[in-house]
Structure formats: structure tokens, C-alpha cells
C-alpha positions in Angstrom: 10.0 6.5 9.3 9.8 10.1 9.6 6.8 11.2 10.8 5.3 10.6 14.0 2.4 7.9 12.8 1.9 5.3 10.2 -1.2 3.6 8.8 -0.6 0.1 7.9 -3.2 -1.9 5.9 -3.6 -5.7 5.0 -5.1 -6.7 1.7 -6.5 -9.9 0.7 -7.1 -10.4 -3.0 -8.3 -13.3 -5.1 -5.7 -14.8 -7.5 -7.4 -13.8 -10.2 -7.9 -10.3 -9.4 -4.0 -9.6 -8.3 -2.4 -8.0 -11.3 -5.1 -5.4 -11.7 -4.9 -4.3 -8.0 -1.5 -4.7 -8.1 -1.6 -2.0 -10.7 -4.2 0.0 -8.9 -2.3 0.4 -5.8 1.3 1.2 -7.2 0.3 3.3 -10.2 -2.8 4.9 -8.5 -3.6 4.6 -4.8 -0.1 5.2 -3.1 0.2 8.3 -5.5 -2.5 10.4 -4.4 -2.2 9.1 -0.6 1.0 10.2 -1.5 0.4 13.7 -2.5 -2.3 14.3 -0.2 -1.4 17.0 2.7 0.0 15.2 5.5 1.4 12.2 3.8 5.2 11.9 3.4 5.9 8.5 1.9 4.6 5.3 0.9 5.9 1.5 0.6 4.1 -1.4 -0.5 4.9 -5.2 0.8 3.5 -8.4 -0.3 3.8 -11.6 1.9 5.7 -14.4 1.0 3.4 -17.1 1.5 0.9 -19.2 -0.9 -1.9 -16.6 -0.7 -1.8 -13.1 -1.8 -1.1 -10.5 0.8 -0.2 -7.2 0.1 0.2 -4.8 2.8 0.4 -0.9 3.0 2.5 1.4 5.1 2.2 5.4 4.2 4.3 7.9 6.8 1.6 10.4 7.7 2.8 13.8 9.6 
């Protein structure tokens, strides 16, 4: 990463609730954390295990 912290957040969403927060946090969220001062970058990673985890980690400067 490039800058000299990261925030890193864990998500747990009900099943039936996945593809619209899915779609809030890759088409929304992550672009204005994004383009917020101090920012630099953004990833999005989702567990591979029988529940739905989706985790967060934005560079910050």
C-alpha cells in the first residue's frame, strides 16, 4: 500500500440483502471514500466461506 495507514472493515450481510450492498459499496461507498481528501485507493474482498463476508481496505495518507 502506499500510504502510511489503512482502515480495514468487516461486513456481515444477510443472504438476502447481498446484491444490493454489493452494489452499494462498489458503485457508491468506495467512490466517495475514494475521492475524499486523504484517501488514495480502495479494494474490496469477500471471504470464501458459506456466509457472506465482505471486507474493506482503503489506503488513507
Amino acid at each position: 500500500m502506499r500510504g502510511a495507514g489503512f482502515l480495514a472493515i468487516w461486513s456481515d450481510v444477510e443472504r438476502k440483502d447481498l446484491t444490493d450492498y454489493r452494489h452499494w459499496l462498489t458503485r457508491g461507498h468506495t467512490t466517495k471514500r475514494v475521492t475524499a481528501s486523504g484517501f488514495l485507493a480502495t479494494r474490496v474482498f469477500q471471504a470464501r466461506r458459506t456466509f457472506a463476508l465482505d471486507g474493506r481496505i482503503t489506503s488513507v495518507e
